[in-house]
VEXPADREN-948855 format. One record per residue: residue number from 1; residue in three letters; x, y, z of N, C-alpha, C in turn. Coordinates in steps of 0.2 Angstrom, whole numbers, plus 2048, in hexadecimal, padded with zeros to 3 digits. Each point is the difference from the previous one (the first is absolute). Last residue first. Example, Ala and Ser with C-alpha at 12.3 -4.5 7.8 and 13.67 -1.06 7.14 Angstrom:
! VEXPADREN-948855
2 SER 840 7F5 823 804 806 801 7FC 805 803;
1 ALA 802 7E4 800 7FC 806 800 804 806 800;
This chain:
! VEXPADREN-948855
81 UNK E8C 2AB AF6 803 803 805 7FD 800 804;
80 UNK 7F7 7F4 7F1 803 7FD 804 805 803 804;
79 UNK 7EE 80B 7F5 7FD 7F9 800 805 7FC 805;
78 UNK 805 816 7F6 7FA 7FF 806 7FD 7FB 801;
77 UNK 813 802 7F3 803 803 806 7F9 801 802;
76 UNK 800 7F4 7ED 804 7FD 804 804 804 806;
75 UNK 7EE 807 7EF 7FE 7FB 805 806 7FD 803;
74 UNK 804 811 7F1 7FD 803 80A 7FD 7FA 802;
73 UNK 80E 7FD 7ED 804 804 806 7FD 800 806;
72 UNK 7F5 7F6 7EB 803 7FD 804 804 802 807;
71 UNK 7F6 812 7F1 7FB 7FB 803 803 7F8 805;
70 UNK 80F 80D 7F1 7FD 805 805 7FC 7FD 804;
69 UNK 805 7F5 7ED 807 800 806 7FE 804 806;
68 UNK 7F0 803 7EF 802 7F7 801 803 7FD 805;
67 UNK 800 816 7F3 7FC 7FE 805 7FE 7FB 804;
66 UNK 811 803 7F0 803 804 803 7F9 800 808;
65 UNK 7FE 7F5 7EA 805 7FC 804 802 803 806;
64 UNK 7F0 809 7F2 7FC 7FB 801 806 7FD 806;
63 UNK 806 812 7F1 7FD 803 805 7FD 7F8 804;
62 UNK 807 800 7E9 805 7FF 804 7FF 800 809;
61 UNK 7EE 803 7EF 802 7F9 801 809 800 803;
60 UNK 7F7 816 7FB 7FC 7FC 806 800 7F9 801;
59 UNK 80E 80B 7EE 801 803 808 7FB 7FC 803;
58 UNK 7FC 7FA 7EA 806 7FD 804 801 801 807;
57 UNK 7EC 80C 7F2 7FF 7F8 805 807 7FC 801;
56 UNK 804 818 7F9 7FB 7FE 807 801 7F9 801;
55 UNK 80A 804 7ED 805 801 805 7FA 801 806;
54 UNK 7F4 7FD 7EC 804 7FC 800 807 800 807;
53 UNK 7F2 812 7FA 7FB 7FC 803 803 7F7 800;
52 UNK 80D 814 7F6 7FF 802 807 7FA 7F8 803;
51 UNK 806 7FF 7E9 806 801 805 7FE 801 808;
50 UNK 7F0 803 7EF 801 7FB 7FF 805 7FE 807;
49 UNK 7FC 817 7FB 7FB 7FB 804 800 7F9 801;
48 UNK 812 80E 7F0 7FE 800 808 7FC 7FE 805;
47 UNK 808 7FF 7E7 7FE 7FA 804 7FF 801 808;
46 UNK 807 811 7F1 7FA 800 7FD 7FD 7F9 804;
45 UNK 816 808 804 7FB 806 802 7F9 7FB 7FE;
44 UNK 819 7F8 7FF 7F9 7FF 7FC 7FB 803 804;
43 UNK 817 802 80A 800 7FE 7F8 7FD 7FE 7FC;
42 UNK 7FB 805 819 804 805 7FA 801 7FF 7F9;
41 UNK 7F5 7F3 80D 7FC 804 7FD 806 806 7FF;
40 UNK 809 7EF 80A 7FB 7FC 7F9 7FD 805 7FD;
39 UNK 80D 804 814 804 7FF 7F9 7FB 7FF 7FA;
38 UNK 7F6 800 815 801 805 7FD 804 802 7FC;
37 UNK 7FC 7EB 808 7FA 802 7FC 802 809 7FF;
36 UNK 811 7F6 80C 7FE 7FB 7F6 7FA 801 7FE;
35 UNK 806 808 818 804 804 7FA 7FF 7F9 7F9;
34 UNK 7F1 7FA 811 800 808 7FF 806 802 7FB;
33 UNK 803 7EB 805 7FA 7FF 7FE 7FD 807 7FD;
32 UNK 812 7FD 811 800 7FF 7F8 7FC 7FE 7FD;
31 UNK 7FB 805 817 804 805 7FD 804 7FE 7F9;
30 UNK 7F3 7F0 80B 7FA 807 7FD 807 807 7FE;
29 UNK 80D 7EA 809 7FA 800 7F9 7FB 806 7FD;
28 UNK 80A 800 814 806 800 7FB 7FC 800 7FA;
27 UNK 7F6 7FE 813 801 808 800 805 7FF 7FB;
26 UNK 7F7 7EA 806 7FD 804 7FB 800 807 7FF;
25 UNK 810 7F3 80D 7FF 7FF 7F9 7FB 803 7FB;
24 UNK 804 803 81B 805 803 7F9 801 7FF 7F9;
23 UNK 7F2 7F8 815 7FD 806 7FB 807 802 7FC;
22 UNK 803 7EB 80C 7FC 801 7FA 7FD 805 7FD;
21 UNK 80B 7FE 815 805 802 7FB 7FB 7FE 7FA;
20 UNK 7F4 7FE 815 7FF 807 7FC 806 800 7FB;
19 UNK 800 7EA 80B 7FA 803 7FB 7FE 806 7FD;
18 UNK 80E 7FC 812 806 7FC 7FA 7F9 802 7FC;
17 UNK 7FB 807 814 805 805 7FE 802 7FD 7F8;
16 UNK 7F3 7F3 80C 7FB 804 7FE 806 806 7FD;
15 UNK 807 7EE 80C 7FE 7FC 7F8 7FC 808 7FE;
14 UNK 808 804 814 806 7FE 7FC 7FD 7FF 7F9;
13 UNK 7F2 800 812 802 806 7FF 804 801 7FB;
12 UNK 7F9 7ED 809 7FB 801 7FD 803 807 7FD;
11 UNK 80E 7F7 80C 801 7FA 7FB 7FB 803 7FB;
10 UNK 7FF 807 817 807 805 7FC 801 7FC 7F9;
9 UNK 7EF 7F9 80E 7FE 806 7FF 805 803 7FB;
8 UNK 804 7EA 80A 7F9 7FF 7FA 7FE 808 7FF;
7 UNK 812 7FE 811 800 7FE 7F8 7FD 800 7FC;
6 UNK 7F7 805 815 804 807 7FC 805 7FD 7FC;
5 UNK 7F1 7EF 80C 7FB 805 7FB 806 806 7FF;
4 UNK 80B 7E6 803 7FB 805 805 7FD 807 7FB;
3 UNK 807 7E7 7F8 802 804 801 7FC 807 804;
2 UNK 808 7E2 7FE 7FA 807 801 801 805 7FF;
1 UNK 805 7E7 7F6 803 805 803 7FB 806 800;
């Protein structure tokens, strides 16, 4: 079955909309990540670097899935759009 180039466009379009729904889990994640490391150092001031340098390399390993999606997004509207 054939399909003509403005389904293969609006299909590319589509996959590329349903991919960006992936940036919501990492703005979820880095947003409770930041409140439990700032709880954390509320209730232990003294372990704040430790904390803080521990909730980086999470937020940025959250960060990896939200770019990932992003990157798929635009090769699937400049490559097949």
């Amino acid at each position: 079955m054939m399909f003509n180039e403005f389904f293969v466009k609006g299909m590319a379009c589509l996959g590329a909309g349903i991919a960006m729904i992936a940036g919501l889990g990492p703005g979820i994640g880095q947003g409770i990540a930041a409140s439990k490391g700032a709880e954390g150092v509320s209730r232990n001031p003294d372990a704040a670097s430790k904390i803080q340098s521990i909730m980086v390399l999470g937020i940025a390993l959250a960060e990896t899935t939200g770019i990932y999606a992003l990157v798929i997004a635009i090769l699937l509207i400049f490559v097949k759009g």
